[in-house]
C-alpha positions in Angstrom: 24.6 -31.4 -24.9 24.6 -33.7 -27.9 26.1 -36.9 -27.3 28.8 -36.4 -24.3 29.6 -33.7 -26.9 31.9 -30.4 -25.4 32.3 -27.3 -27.4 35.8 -27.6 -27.1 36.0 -31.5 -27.8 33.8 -31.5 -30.9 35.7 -28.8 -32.3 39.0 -30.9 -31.8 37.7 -33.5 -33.2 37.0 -31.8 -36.6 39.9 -29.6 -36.1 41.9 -33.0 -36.2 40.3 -34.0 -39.3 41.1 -30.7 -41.2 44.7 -30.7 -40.0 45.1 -34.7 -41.6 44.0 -33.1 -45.1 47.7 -33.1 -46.9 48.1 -29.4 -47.7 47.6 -30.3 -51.4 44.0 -30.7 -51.2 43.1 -27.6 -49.0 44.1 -24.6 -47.2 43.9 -25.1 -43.7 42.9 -21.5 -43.0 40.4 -20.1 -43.1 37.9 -22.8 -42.3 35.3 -23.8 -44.8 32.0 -23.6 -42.4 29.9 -24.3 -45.2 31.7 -27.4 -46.3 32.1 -28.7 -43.1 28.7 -28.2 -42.5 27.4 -30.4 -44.8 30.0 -33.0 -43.6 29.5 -32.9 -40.0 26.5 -35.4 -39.9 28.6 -37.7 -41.7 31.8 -37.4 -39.5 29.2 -38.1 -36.5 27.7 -41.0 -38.2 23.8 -39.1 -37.5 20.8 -39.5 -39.3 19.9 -35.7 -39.2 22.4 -33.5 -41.4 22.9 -29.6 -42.2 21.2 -29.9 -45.9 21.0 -26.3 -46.6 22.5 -23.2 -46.1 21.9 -20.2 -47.3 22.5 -16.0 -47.1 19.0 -13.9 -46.1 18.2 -10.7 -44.9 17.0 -11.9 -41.2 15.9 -9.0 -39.5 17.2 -8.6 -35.7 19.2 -11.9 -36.5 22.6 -12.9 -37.4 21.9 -16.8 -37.8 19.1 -19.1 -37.4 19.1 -23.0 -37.3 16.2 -24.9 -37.5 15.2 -28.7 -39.1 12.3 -29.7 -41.7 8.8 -30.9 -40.4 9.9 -34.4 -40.0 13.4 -33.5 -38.3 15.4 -35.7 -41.2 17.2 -32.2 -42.2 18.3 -29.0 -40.8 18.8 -25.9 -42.3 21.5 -23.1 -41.9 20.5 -19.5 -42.2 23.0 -16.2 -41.9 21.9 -12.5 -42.1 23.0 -11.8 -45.9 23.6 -7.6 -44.9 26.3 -8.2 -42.6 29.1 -7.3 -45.1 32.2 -8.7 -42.8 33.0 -11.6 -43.8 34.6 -12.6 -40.5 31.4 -11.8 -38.9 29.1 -14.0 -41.4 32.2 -16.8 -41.0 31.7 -16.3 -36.9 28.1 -16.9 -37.1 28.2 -19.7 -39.5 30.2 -21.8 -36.8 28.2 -20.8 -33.9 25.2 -22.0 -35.5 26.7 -25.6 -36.5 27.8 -25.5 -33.1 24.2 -25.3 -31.9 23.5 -28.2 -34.0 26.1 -30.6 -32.6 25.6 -29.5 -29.1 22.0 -28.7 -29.1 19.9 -29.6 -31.6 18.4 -32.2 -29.6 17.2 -29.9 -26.8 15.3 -27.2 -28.5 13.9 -27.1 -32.4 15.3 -23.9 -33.8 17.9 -21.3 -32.9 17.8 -17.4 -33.7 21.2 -16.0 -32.9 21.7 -11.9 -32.7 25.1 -10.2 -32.7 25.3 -10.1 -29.0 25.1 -14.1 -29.1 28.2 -14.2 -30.9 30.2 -12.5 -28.4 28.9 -14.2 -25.2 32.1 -15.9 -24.4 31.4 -16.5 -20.7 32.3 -19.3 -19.0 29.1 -20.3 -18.1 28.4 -23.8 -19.2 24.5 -23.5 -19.0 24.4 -21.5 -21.7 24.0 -22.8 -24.7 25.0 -19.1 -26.9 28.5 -19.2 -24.7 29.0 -23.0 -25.8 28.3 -22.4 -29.4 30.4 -19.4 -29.2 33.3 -21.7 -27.7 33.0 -24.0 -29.8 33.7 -22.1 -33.1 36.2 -20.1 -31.5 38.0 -23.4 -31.1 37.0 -24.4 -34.7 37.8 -21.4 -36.4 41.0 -20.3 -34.4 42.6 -23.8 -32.9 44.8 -22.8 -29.5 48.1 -25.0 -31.2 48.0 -22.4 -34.4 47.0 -19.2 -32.9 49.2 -19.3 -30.0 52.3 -19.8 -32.9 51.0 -16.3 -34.3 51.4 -14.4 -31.3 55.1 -14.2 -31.0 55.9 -10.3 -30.5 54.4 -8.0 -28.1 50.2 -8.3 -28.6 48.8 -5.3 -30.1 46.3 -4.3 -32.9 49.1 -4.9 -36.0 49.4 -8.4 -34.4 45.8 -9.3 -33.7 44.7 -7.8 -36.9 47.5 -10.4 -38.6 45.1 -13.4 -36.6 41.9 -12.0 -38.2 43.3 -12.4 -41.6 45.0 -15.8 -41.2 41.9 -16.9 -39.4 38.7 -14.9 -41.7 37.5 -13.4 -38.5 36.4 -10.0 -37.5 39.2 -8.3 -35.4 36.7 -8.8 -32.2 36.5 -12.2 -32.0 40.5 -12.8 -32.7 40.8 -10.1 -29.9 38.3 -12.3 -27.2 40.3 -15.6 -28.7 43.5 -14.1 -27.3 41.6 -12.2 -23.9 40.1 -16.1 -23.6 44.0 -17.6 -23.0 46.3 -15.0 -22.4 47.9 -14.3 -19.0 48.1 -10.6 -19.5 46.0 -8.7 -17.6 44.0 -7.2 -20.4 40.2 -5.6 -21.7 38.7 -4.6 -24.7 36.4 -2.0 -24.3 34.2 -1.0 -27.1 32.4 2.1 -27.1 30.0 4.9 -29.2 28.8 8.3 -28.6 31.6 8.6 -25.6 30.3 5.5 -23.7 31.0 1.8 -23.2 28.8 -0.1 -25.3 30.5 -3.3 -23.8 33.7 -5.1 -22.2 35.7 -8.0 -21.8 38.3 -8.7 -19.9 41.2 -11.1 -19.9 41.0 -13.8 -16.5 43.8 -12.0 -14.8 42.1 -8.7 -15.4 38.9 -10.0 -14.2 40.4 -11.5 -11.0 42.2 -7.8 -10.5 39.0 -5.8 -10.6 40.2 -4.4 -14.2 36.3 -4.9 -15.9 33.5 -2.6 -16.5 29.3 -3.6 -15.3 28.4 -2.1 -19.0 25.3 -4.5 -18.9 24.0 -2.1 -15.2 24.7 1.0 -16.2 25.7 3.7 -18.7 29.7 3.9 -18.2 31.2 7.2 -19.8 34.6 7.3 -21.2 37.3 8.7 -19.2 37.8 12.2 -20.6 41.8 12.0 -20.2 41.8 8.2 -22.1 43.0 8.1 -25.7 39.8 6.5 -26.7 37.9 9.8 -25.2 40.3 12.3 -27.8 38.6 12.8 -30.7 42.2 13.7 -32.8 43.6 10.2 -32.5 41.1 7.6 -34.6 43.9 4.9 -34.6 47.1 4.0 -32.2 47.5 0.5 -33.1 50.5 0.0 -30.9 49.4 2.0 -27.9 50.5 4.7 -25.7 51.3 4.3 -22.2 49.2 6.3 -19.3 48.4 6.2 -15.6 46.4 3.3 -14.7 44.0 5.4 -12.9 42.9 7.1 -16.1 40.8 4.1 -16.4 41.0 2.5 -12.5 40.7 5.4 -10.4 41.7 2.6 -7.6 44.9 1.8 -9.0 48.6 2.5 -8.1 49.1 6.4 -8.2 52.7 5.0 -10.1 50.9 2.7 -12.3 50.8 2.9 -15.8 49.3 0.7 -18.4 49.1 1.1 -22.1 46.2 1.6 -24.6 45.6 0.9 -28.0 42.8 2.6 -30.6 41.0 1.6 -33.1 38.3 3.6 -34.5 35.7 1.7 -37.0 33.3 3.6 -39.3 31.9 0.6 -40.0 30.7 0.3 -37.0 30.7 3.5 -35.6 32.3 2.2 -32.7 35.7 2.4 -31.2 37.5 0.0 -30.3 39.9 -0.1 -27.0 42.4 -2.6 -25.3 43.7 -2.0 -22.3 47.0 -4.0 -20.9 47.9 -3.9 -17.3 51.2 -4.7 -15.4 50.3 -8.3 -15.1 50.3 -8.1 -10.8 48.6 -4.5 -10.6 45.1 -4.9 -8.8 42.5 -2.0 -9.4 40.0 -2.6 -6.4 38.4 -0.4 -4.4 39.1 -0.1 -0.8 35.8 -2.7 0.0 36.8 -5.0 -1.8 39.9 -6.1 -0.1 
C-alpha cells in the first residue's frame, strides 16, 4: 500500500480533519467524496492529485480510477445509472481509496457492484481494503456506534443510511463488521441466496451460507420465503433451525424483511442468541 498507508489509518486521518471543521462551515454528515477528493493530494502533500470526476454510463462498472498519460493527474469515474445515491456515494470512496492505497501498484482500477461489498478481512486484496477504507470514511466507528442505542433492526439501520448517505447494505455490513451479535444478512431473488454476510460471532458459530459454491434455496418455513409479508422491519421470532437445521431444537432467533423493488431483491437479517452454535455434527 501507499505510503505505510492502512485503509483504516488513512481514513482516520481525514476523518480527523473533517471532524476539526467548526460546525459552521460544514455538515459533518454525509461526507463530501467529491470535495475531499480533490483535497486529498494536498492533505498528503503528493504530486499526483484526483483532477477530475465525473458521472458516466460505464457498462459492467460502478467506478473506475485511472491517471493521464504522464501520471501528473488521476481521474475519478462513477456509473451515472445507478440512481442510489448511497450507492454512487459508496463507490466514490472506494475508488479514492484505491488511489491512496494503490495507485502506485497498478495504473487503473474498474470496480463492479460486487467490489463494493467485498468486506473480507483479507488484507491482500486490494477491493476489501478500499472497501474498508470508505466504510471508515463514510461511517467513522466513534459516530456510528452513538447511533445504535436501542435494539438493531431495519428502523435503526435505515436511521444510519440516512445520517450517513449510504445504501441500507453497506450501513448493515458497517454494523455486521463490529457488532458482537451473532448476526447475517442474507440477500436473495427468485427464492435463492444471491449472497451473505455474516457478523464474526456468527461466522465463528457456523451461522453463514457458501452462496459463492452453490445455489442455496430459501427455507420454505422462513419469513423471507412467504410471499404475503414484503416488509417486517422489526422481525419475528422463529426456530433457529428454520435456517440452521443443526441448531438447538429450543432455539429461536429472530428475522427481519425487507423486500426492495429496486432491486428486486429481498433483503434478510438474521440475529442469533449470541452463544448458540449451528454446526453440524463433523464439525465439532
Amino acid at each position: 500500500m501507499s505510503d505505510n498507508q492502512t485503509p483504516q489509518k488513512a481514513a482516520n486521518r481525514l476523518s480527523k480533519i473533517l471532524d476539526a471543521i467548526p460546525a459552521e462551515f460544514q455538515k459533518r454528515f454525509p461526507v463530501d467524496v467529491p470535495l475531499m477528493a480533490m483535497e486529498t493530494a494536498n492533505i498528503f502533500k503528493w504530486s499526483d492529485p484526483i483532477t477530475e470526476i465525473e458521472g458516466v454510463a460505464i457498462k459492467k462498472f460502478d467506478g473506475m480510477l485511472f491517471p493521464n498519460e504522464s501520471k501528473t493527474a488521476w481521474k475519478l469515474l462513477y456509473n451515472s445509472k445507478v440512481t442510489s445515491e448511497g450507492r454512487t456515494r459508496f463507490t466514490q470512496a472506494h475508488e479514492l481509496g484505491h488511489y491512496i492505497l494503490h495507485r502506485t501498484m497498478q495504473n487503473e482500477f474498474m470496480c463492479t457492484e460486487e467490489d463494493m461489498r467485498n468486506w473480507s478481512a483479507d488484507s491482500n486484496n486490494i477491493e476489501a481494503q478500499a472497501d474498508l477504507f470508505a466504510s471508515h470514511l463514510l461511517m467513522p466507528l466513534n459516530d456510528y456506534r452513538k447511533q445504535l442505542n436501542a435494539e438493531v433492526d431495519f428502523d435503526l439501520l435505515g436511521h444510519c443510511a440516512d445520517r450517513y448517505g449510504v445504501s441500507l447494505t453497506a450501513a448493515t455490513l458497517r454494523w455486521l463488521e463490529h457488532t458482537d451479535d451473532s448476526a447475517v444478512l442474507v440477500v436473495s431473488k427468485d427464492g435463492y441466496m444471491d449472497w451473505a454476510w455474516s457478523s464474526n460471532r456468527a461466522f465463528n458459530a457456523g451461522a453463514f451460507f457458501k452462496t459463492s459454491q452453490s445455489a442455496i434455496e430459501i427455507p420454505s418455513a422462513s419469513l423471507a420465503a412467504n410471499a404475503t409479508v414484503t416488509h417486517d422491519r422489526h422481525g419475528v421470532e422463529m426456530a433457529a433451525q428454520v435456517w440452521f437445521p443443526h441448531a438447538d431444537k429450543n432455539s429461536i432467533l429472530k428475522e427481519m424483511k425487507i423486500v426492495s423493488e429496486q432491486y428486486d431483491c429481498v433483503f434478510t437479517i438474521l440475529k442469533l442468541p449470541r452463544s448458540e452454535k449451528v454446526w453440524g455434527p463433523w464439525k465439532y
